[in-house]
C-alpha positions as CSV (number, residue, x, y, z in Angstrom):
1,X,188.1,294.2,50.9
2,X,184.2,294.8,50.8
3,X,184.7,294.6,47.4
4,X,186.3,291.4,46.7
5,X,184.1,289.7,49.0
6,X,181.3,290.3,46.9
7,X,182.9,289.5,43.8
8,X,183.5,286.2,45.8
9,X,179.9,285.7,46.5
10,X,178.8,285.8,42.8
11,X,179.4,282.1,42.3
12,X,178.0,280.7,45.3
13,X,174.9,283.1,44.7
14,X,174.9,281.5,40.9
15,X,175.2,277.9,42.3
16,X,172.6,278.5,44.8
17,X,170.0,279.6,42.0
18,X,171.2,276.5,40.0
19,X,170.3,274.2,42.3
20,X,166.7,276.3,43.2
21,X,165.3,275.9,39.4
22,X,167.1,272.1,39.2
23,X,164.9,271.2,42.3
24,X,162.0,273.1,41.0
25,X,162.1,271.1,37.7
26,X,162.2,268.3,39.2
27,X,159.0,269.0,41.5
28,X,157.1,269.9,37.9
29,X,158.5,266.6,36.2
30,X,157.5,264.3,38.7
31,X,154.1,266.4,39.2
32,X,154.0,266.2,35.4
33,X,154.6,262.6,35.5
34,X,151.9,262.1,38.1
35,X,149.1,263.1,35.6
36,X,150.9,262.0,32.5
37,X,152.4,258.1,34.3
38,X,150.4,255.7,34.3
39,X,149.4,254.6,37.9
40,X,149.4,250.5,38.4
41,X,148.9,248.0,40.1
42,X,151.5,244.5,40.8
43,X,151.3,241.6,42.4
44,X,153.8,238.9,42.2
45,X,153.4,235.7,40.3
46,X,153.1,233.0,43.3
47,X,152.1,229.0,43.7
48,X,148.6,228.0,44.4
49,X,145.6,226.4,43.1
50,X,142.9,227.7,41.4
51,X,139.2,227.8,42.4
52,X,136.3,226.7,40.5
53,X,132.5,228.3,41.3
54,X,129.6,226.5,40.3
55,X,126.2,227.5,40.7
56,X,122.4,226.5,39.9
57,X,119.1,225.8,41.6
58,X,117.2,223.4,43.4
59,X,113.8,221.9,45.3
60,X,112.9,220.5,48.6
61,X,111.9,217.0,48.4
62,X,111.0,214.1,50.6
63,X,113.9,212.1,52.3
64,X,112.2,209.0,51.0
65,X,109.2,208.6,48.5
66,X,107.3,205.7,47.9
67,X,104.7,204.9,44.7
68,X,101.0,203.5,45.7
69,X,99.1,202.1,42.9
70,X,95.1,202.8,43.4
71,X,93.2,199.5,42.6
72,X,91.4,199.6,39.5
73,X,87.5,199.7,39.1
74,X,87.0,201.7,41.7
75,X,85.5,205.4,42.2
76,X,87.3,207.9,44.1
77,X,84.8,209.6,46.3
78,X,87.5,211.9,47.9
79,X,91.6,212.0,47.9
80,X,94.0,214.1,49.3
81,X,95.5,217.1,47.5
82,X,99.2,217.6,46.5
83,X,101.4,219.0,49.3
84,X,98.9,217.1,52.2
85,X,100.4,215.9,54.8
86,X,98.6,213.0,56.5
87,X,99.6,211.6,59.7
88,X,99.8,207.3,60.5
89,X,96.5,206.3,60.5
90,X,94.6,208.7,58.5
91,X,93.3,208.6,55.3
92,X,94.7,208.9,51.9
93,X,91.9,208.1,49.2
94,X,87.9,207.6,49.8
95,X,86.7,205.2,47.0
96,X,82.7,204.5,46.6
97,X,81.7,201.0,48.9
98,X,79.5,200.1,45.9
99,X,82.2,199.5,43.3
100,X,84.3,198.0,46.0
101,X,81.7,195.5,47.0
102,X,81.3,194.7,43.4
103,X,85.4,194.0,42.6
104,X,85.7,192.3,45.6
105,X,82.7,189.6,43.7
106,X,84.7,189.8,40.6
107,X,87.9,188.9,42.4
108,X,86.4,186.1,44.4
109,X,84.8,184.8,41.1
110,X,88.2,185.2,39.3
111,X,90.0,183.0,42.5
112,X,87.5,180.1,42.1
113,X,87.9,179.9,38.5
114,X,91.5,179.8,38.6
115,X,91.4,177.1,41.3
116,X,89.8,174.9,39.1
117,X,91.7,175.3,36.2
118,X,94.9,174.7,38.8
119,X,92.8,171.4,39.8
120,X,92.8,170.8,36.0
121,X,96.0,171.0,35.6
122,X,97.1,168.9,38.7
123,X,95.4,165.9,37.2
124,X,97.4,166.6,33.9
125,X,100.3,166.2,36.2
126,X,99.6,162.7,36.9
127,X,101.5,160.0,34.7
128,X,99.2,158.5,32.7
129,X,98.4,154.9,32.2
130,X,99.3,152.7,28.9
131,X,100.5,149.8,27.2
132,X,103.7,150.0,25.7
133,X,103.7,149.3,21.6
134,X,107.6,147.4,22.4
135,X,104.8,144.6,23.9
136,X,102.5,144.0,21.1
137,X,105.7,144.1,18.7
138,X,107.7,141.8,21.1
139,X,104.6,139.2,20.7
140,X,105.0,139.5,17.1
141,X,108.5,139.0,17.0
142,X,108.3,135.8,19.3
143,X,105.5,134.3,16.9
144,X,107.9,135.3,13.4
145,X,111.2,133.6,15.5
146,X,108.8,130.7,16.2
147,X,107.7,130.1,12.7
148,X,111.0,131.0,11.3
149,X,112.9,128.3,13.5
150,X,109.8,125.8,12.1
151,X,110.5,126.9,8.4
152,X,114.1,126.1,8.8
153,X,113.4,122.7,10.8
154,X,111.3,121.7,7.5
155,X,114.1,122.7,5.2
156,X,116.3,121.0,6.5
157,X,114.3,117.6,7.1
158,X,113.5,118.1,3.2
159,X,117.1,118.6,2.2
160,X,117.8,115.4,3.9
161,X,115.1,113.6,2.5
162,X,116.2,114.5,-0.7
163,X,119.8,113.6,-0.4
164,X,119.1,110.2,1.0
165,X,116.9,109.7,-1.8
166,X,120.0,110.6,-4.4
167,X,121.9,108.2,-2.0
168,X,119.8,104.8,-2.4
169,X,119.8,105.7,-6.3
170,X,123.9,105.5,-6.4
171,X,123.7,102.1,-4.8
172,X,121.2,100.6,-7.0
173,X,122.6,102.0,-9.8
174,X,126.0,100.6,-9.2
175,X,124.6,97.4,-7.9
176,X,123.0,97.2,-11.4
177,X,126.1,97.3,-13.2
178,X,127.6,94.4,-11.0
179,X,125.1,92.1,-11.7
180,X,125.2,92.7,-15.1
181,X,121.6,94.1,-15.6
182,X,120.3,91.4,-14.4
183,X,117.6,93.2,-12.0
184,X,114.9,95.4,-13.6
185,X,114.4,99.0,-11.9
186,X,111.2,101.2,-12.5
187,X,112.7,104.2,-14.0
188,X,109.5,106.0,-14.2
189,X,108.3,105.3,-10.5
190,X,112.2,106.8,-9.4
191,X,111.5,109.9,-11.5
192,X,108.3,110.4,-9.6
193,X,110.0,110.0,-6.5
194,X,112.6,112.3,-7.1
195,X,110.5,115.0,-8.5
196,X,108.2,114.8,-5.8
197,X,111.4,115.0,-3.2
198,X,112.5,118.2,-5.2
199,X,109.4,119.9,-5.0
200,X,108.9,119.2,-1.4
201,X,112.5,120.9,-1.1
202,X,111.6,124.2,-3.0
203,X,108.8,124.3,-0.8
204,X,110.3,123.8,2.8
205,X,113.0,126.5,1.1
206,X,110.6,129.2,-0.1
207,X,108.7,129.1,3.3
208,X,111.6,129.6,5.2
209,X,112.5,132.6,2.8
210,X,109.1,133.9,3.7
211,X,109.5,133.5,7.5
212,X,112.6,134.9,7.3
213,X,111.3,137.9,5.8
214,X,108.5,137.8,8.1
215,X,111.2,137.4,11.2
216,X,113.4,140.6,9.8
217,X,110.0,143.0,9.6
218,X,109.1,141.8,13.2
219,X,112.8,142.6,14.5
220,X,112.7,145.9,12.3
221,X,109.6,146.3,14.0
222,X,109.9,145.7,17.8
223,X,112.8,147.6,17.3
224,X,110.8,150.9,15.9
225,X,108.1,150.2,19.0
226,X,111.1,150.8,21.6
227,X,112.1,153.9,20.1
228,X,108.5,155.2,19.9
229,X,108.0,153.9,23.6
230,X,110.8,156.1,24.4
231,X,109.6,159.2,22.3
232,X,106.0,158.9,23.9
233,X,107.7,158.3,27.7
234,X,110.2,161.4,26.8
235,X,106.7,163.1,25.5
236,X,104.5,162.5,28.6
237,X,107.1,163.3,30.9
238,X,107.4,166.7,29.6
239,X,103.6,166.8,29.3
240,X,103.3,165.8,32.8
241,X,106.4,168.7,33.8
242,X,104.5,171.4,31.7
243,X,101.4,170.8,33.8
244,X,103.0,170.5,36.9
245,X,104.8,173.5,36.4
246,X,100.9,175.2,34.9
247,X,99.4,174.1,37.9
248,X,102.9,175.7,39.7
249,X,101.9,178.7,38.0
250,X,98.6,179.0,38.5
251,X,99.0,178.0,42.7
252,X,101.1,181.5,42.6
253,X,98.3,183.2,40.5
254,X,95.8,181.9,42.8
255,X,97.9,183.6,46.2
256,X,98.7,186.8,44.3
257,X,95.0,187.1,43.7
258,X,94.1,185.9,47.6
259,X,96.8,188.7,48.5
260,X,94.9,191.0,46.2
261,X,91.3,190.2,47.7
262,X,92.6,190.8,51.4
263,X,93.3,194.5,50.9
264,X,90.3,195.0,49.2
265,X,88.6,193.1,52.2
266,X,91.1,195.6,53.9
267,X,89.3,198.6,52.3
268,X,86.0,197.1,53.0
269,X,87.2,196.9,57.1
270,X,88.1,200.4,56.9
271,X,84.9,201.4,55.2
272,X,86.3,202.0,52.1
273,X,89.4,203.9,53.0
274,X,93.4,204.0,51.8
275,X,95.1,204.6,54.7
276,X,98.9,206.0,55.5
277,X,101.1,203.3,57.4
278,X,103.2,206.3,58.8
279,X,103.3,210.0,58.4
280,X,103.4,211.1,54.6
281,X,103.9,214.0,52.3
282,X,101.3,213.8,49.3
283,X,104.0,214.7,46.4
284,X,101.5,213.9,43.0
285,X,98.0,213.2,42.9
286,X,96.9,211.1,40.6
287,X,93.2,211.4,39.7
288,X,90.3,213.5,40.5
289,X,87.2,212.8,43.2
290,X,84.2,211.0,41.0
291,X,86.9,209.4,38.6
292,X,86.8,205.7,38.6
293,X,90.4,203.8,38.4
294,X,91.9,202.3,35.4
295,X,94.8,200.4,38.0
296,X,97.4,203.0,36.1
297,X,96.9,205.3,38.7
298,X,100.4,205.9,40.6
299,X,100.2,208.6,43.9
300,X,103.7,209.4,44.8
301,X,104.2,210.0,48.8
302,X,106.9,211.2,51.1
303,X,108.5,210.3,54.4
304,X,111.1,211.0,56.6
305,X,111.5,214.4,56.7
306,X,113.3,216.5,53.5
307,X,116.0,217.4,51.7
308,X,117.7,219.4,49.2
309,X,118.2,218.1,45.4
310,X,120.5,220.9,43.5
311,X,120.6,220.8,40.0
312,X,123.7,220.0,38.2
313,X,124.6,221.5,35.1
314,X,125.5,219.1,32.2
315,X,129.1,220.4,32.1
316,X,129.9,220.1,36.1
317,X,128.2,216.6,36.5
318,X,132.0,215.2,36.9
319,X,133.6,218.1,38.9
320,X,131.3,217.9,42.3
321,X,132.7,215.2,45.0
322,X,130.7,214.0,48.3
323,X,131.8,216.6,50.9
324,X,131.9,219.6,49.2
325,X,130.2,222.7,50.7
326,X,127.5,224.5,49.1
327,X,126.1,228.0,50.3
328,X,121.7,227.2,49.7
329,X,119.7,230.4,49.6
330,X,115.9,229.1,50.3
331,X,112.9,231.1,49.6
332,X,112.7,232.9,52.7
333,X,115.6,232.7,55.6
334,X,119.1,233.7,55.6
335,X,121.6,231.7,53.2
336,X,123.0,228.9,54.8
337,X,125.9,226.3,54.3
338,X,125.1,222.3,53.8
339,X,127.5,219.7,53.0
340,X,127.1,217.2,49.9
341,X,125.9,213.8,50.8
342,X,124.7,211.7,48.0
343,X,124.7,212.8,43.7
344,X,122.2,211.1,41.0
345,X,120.7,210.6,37.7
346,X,117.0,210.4,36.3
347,X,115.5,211.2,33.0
348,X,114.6,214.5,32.7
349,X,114.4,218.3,31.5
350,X,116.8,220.7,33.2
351,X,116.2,224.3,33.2
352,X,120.3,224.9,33.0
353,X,120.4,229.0,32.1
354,X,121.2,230.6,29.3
355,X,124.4,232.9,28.5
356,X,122.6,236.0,28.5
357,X,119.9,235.7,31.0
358,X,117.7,233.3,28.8
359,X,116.8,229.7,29.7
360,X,118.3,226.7,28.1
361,X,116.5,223.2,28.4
362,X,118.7,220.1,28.6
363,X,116.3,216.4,27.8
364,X,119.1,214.4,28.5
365,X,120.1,213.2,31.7
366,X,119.3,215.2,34.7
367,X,122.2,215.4,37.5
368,X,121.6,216.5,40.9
369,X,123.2,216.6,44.4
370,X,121.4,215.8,47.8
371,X,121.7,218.3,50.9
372,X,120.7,217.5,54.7
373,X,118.2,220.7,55.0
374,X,119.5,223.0,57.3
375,X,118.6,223.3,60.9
376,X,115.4,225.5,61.7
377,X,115.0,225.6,58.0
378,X,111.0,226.3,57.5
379,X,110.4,224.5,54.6
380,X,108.3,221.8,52.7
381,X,107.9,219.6,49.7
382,X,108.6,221.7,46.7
383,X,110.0,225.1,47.7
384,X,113.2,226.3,45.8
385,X,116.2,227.5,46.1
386,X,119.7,229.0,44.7
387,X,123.1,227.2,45.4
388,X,126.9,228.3,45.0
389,X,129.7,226.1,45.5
390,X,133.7,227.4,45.3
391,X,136.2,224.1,45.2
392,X,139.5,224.1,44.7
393,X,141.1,222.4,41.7
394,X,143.4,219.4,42.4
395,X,146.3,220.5,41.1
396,X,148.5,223.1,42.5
397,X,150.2,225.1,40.1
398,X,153.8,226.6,40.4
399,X,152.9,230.2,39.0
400,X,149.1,231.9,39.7
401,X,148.5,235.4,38.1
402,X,145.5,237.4,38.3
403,X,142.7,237.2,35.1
404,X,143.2,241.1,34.9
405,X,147.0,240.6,34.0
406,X,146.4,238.7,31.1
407,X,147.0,240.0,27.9
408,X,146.2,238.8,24.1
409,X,148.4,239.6,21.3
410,X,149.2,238.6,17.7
411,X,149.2,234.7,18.3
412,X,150.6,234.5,21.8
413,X,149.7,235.9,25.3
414,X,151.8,237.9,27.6
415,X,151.8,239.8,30.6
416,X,153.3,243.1,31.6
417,X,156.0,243.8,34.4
418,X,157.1,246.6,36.6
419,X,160.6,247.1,34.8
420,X,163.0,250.0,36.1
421,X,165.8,251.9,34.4
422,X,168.1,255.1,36.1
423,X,168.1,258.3,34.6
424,X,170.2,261.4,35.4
425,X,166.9,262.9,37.5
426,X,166.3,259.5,38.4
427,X,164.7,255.7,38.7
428,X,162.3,255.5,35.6
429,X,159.9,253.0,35.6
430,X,158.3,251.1,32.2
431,X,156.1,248.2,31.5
432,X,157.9,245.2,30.0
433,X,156.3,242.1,28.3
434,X,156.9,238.7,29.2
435,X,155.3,235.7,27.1
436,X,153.2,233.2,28.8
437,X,151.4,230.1,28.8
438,X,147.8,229.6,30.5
439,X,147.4,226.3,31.6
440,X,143.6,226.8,33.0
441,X,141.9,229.1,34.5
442,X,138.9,230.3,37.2
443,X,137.2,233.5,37.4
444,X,139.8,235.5,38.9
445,X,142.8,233.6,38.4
446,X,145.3,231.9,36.0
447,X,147.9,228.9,35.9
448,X,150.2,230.1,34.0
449,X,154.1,228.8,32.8
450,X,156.4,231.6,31.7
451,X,159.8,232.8,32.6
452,X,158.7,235.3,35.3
453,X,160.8,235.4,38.6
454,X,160.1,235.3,42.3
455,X,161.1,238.9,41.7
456,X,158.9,240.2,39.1
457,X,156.4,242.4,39.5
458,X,153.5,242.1,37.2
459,X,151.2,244.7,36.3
460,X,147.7,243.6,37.4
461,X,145.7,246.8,36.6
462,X,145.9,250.3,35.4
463,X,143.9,253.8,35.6
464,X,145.2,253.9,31.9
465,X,145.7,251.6,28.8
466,X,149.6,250.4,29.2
467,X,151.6,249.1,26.6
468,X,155.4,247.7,26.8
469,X,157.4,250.5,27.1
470,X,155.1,252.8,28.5
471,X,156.3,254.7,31.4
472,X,153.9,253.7,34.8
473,X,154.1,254.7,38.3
474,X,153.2,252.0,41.1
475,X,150.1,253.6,43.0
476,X,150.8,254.0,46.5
C-alpha cells in the first residue's frame, strides 16, 4: 500500500515542480522585460486650446508728456537735469536778463513794423477812385451818331435835289417837242447845273460813308471800354480782397507776436525764469547752461504719474488685445501682474533679441503696450523691466497632444500609441504609429487632426528611443 501511494505521488510531485520553474520564468521575464521594455509615458489626445507666450521688455514713462520750445536768442544761465522733478511753481530753465531785455526790444520793434505795414495794407483795401473809359467812349459815340445822322440828313437832301433837278428837265424837254422847238433852252447852263447837282451828291454820299465808318469804330469802341471797365472793376476788387485779406494776415501776425512778447514780459516778471504750471518729470534736456537758443530747442516733460510701455515684437504686434495680463518684473521688487490698457506705434529702433542670445535691431515701426504701474511700485522715469504674457488662442481645437509626442518621418508626421496584444505568458504591450496632422502649435502643445480615439493612449515620453513595434511598459 505504502508502495503504491508513492508511485501515486510522482505526478503531483512532477506537476508541482512544473508549475515552480513556469512561475519562476515568468518572475525573470518580466524582471527581464523591466530593464530590456521600454518604460513610457501616455496621455490621451483631448479638446482644448492652445496657449501662446510672448515676452520682451520695457521702460517707465510719464502718464502724459508735454514738448516746451525754449525761446530763441536767449542764454541759458541754468536748467534742470534729465530725471528732475520740479514741483508747480518752480523753475525749469534760468536764461540771462540781458539777452532777454534785448529780444524783448527786437520783438517790440518787429510789432511796430508790422503794424504799419498792416496800416499799409488797410488803405490798399479801400476801393479806389476813377473814371470809367465806357464814359469817354460813350461821349465819342454820341458825337459819331450825331454826325452820322447829319451826313445822312445831307445825303438825302442832295439826292432829292438831284432828282428834282432830272424832273424839271423831263418837262421841258417834252414841252419842247410840243411846241415844236419853238422855245430856245441853254443846254450848256443845264449841264452846269446838273454836274454841279451830281457832285454835291457824291459828296453828301462819301461823307456819310465816312461818318458811318467813324460811327462803327465809336460803337466798336464804347463797346471795348465796357469790357475793360469790367476787367479793371474784376481787377481792383481782387486787389482790394488780396489786401484786405494781407492786412487779415498780417492783424493775426501782429497778435501772435503780442502773444509772443507777453511771455517774454512773463520771463522778465519772473526774473528771467521758465517756470512749471504743475508738477513735472524732466524726460530730455535740451541744451547746456551758457548755450544761447537757436528756438529749435524742444525739453520734453512729464506729468501725471507713470506707466509701463512694453515693447512688442514685430511678429506679435497683431496677437495682443486690451485686457490681457502681463506678469512685469521691474528692476527691484517682486514680479507683479498688470492688465493691458492702451497699444501704439512711433518711429523707432527696437532692440527685439536675437535667436541665440544676440540682439536684433528692428528701424521700422516700433509697437508697444501701456501698463497702469503697479501699486507700491518704487519707480521713476526710465527704469526697466521684463514682461511675459500666456493667452489663449481663439480657437478650440478637437484633439490637443503634447510637443513631446510628435514625431517626424519620411514626408509625414505621426505619433505613437500604447497598443496591446495577448500572449500565452501574457498581455504584451508595443508602440503603434498613427499619422497626423498639426494644425498649430505653442510651446508645449499641438492641434492636431488624425484618426486617434477617445481611447487611445499616446506615447508622450520615453526613458528610451521607441519605434513602432517596439515592446514598452507604461511607467507606474
Amino acid at each position: 500500500m505504502e508502495k503504491m501511494c508513492k508511485k501515486a505521488g510522482w505526478p503531483m510531485r512532477a506537476a508541482i515542480i512544473f508549475f515552480i520553474i513556469m512561475a519562476a520564468g515568468t518572475v525573470l521575464s518580466r524582471a527581464a522585460a523591466s530593464v530590456l521594455v521600454a518604460q513610457v509615458q501616455v496621455k490621451k489626445a483631448g479638446r482644448g486650446r492652445l496657449t501662446y507666450s510672448y515676452e520682451g521688455k520695457g521702460t517707465v514713462v510719464p502718464v502724459c508728456e508735454e514738448q516746451i520750445f525754449l525761446w530763441p536768442g536767449l542764454q541759458v544761465e541754468k536748467i534742470r537735469e534729465s530725471g528732475s522733478t520740479v514741483k508747480e511753481g518752480e523753475c525749469l530753465v534760468w536764461f540771462r536778463m540781458e539777452y532777454l531785455l534785448s529780444e524783448i526790444e527786437k520783438k517790440e520793434a518787429e510789432i511796430a513794423r508790422m503794424e504799419l505795414s498792416c496800416a499799409g495794407q488797410e488803405v490798399s483795401a479801400r476801393e479806389p477812385a476813377r473814371v470809367p473809359a465806357s464814359v469817354s467812349a460813350g461821349m465819342s459815340l454820341n458825337e459819331a451818331q450825331q454826325a452820322y445822322a447829319a451826313a445822312q440828313d445831307k445825303t438825302r437832301q442832295a439826292k432829292e435835289a438831284y432828282e428834282a433837278f432830272l424832273g424839271e428837265m423831263g418837262g421841258t424837254a417834252d414841252g419842247s417837242a410840243e411846241e415844236g422847238g419853238s422855245i430856245q433852252t441853254d443846254q450848256d447852263s443845264l449841264a452846269a447845273k446838273r454836274s454841279e447837282l451830281e457832285a454835291a451828291l457824291r459828296e453828301a454820299e462819301a461823307g456819310e460813308e465816312a461818318a458811318r465808318q467813324t460811327f462803327t469804330q465809336a460803337q466798336n469802341g464804347y463797346e471795348l471800354a465796357l469790357r475793360e471797365d469790367e476787367a479793371q472793376s474784376i481787377n481792383a476788387a481782387n486787389t482790394v480782397e488780396a489786401a484786405r485779406l494781407g492786412a487779415a494776415a498780417s492783424q493775426t501776425e501782429i497778435q501772435t507776436a503780442k502773444k509772443e512778447l507777453e511771455k517774454l514780459k512773463a520771463y522778465e516778471a519772473a526774473g528771467g525764469k521758465l517756470l512749471a504750471s504743475k508738477e513735472l518729470t524732466v524726460l530730455t534736456c535740451p541744451v547746456q547752461p551758457g548755450a544761447v537758443t537757436t528756438g529749435s530747442e524742444v525739453m520734453t516733460v512729464g506729468s501725471s504719474g507713470f506707466r509701463l510701455k512694453g515693447l512688442i515684437k514685430t511678429e506679435d504686434k497683431e496677437k495682443l488685445t486690451v485686457g490681457a495680463k502681463a506678469e512685469v518684473q521691474l528692476m527691484t521688487g517682486k514680479k507683479k501682474t498688470v492688465e493691458l490698457n492702451s497699444f501704439g506705434v512711433e518711429n523707432g529702433t527696437a532692440d527685439t533679441g536675437g535667436s541665440q542670445g544676440g540682439n536684433t535691431e528692428d528701424s521700422l515701426i516700433e509697437s508697444f503696450w501701456y501698463a497702469p504701474l503697479p501699486e507700491n511700485a518704487e519707480a521713476k522715469s526710465g527704469d526697466s523691466f521684463t514682461w511675459k504674457l500666456e493667452m489663449p488662442s481663439e480657437k478650440e481645437y478637437e484633439q490637443t497632444i503634447p510637443l513631446s509626442a510628435l514625431r517626424e518621418g519620411t514626408g509625414d508626421t505621426f505619433c505613437l500609441i500604447l497598443s496591446e496584444e495577448k500572449h500565452m505568458l501574457g498581455t504584451v504591450q508595443t508602440a503603434k504609429r498613427v499619422p497626423v496632422t498639426v494644425l498649430e502649435k505653442d510651446a508645449e502643445s499641438a492641434a492636431i487632426t488624425s484618426t486617434l480615439s477617445d481611447m487611445d493612449k499616446v506615447i508622450v515620453s520615453s526613458e528610451k528611443y521607441v519605434t513602432e513595434g517596439d515592446r514598452v511598459r507604461v511607467k507606474e
